[in-house]
N, C-alpha and C positions, 0 to 999 in steps of 0.2 A: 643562262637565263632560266630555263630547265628548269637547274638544280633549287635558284630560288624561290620559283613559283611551287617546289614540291614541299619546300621545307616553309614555308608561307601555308600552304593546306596543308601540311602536317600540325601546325601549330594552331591553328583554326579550329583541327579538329582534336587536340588533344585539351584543349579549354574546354571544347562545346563537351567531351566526356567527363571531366572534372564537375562542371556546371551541375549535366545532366546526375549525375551521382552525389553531389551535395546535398548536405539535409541541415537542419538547425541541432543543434545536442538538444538529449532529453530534459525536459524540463527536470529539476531538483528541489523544488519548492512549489506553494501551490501559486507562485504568482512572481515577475520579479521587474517591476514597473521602470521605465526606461527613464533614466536624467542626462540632462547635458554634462552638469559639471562633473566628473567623475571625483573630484577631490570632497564632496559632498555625500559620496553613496557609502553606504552602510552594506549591505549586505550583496551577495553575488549567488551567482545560481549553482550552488551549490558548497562549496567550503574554498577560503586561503588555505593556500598549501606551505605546509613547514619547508624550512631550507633543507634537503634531504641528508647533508650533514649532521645535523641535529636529532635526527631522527631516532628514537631509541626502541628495545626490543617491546616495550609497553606500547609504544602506539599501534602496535596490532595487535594487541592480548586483550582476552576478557576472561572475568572468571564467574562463576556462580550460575551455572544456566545445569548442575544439577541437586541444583536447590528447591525443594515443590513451595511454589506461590502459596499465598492465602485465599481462596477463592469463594470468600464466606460473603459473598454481595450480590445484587439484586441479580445478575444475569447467572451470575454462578462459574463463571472463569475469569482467569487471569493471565491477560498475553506480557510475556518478557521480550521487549526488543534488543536487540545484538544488532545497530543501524550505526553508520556513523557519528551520531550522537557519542554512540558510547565506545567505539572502537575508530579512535582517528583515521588512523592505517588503511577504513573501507574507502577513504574519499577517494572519487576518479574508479574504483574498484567495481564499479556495478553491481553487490552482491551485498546481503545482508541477511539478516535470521532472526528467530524468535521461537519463543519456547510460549505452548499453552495450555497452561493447566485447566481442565473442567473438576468441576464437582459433581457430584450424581445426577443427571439430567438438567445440567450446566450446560449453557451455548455461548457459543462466538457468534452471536448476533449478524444480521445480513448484511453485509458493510462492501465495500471494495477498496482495492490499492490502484490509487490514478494511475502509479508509476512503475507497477510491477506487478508481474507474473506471481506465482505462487505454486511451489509443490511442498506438500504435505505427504510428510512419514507418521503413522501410528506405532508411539512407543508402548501406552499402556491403553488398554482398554476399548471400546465397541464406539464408535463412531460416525452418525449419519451424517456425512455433507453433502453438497452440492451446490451448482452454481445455476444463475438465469442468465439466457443468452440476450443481444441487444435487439430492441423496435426492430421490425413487427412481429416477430415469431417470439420472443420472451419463452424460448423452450428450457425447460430446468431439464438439467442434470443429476442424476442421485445415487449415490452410493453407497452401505456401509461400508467399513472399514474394521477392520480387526488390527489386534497387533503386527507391526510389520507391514501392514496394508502404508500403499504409498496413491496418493491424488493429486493433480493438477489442477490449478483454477488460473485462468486466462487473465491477462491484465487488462483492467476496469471492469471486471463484469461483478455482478454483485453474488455475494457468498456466502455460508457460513456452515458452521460444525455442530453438532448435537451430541452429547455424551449420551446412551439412552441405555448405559448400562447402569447398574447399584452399586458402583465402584468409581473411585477416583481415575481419570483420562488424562492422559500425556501423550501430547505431540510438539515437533518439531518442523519449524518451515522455513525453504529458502528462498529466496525473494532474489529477481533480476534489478533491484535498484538498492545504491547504498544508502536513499531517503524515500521508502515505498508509499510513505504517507497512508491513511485512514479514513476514510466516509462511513461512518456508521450510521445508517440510514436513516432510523429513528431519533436518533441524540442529532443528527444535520435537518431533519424535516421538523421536528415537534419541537429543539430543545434550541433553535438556531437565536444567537442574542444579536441585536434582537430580534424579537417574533416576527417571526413571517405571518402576513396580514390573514386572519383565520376568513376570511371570504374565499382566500385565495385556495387554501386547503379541501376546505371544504366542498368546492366545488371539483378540485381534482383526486379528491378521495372519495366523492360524495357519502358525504358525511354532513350531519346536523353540527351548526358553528358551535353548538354547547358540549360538544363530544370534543371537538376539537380542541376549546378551550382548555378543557380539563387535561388532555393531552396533555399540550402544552403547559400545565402549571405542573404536572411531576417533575422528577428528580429525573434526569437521563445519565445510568452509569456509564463513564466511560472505562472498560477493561483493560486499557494498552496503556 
């Protein structure tokens, strides 16, 4: 009788540590709305996977990440994704990369990845980034970076990178998710379709609604 009541709380409590260590998977999309019929659904949080039979040496290869972008538009760089988009092989893999080219006092804009972390290696050129930390302290972080200089930016905090030399900038980054996704803060607040109600702006930028307006009627590049 003993033995069953031990192996009875044994089992009790190796559920209750299974329970207590559970978590949901990282989201992979920015959103992924629940259906009943599953013969209905379309997309899944994150990619169908190939029969691994099938699999061939291409769905983990990519090539062309030492090719320099064209970086001749409003912000002044150009990010190359290397995300499961483009390399099958990352699905399930958590890891991903991108190449960013600046042009002479070209920026990667303050943006964040919902879904990932971010270190950054300087391949060419002088580099001011940094990141803001989250409510209520919003402490910035800042650093140059030279060649070889390596940074870390935290996942969801907002970021970006400043070329502040007279020379073309190259860097490299890897990302803890294989779909890191993009908030570019400006192009999400001014350039959102459709418009976010300029009352609404205005009073949380405080700002004149005709300031606003105008915002919102530019062109917002997106780099990526």
């Amino acid at each position: 009788m003993k033995g069953v009541k031990f192996l009875v709380a044994f089992v009790v409590l190796a559920l209750a540590s299974s329970f207590a260590y559970a978590s949901d998977p990282s989201p992979l999309q920015d959103f992924c709305v629940a259906i009943d019929d599953y013969k209905s659904g379309v997309f899944v949080n994150g990619k169908f996977c190939k029969d691994p039979k099938l699999a061939t040496p291409n769905d983990f290869f990519f090539s062309g990440l030492n090719i320099p972008r064209n970086t001749s538009n409003p912000v002044g760089s150009t990010v190359t994704p290397v995300n499961v988009a483009q390399i099958a092989g990352l699905n399930t893999l958590g890891v991903s990369l991108v190449r960013i080219d600046y042009a002479p006092y070209g920026q990667n804009p303050p943006h964040t990845h919902p879904r990932a972390s971010e270190i950054l290696v300087v391949q060419e050129g002088t580099l001011y980034v940094g990141f803001v930390t989250s409510n209520p302290d919003n402490k910035l972080f800042t650093k140059v970076l030279n060649k070889g200089d390596v940074f870390v930016f935290p996942v969801g905090l907002i970021h970006f990178q400043f070329n502040i030399g007279k020379t073309n900038a190259v860097a490299f980054a890897g990302q803890s998710s294989q779909n890191p996704g993009v908030i570019t803060i400006a192009n999400a607040v001014f350039g959102s379709d459709p418009p976010i109600n300029p009352d609404v702006l205005a009073r949380a930028f405080q700002l004149d609604q005709n300031v606003v307006k105008s915002l919102q009627a530019k062109f917002w590049w997106d780099n990526n």
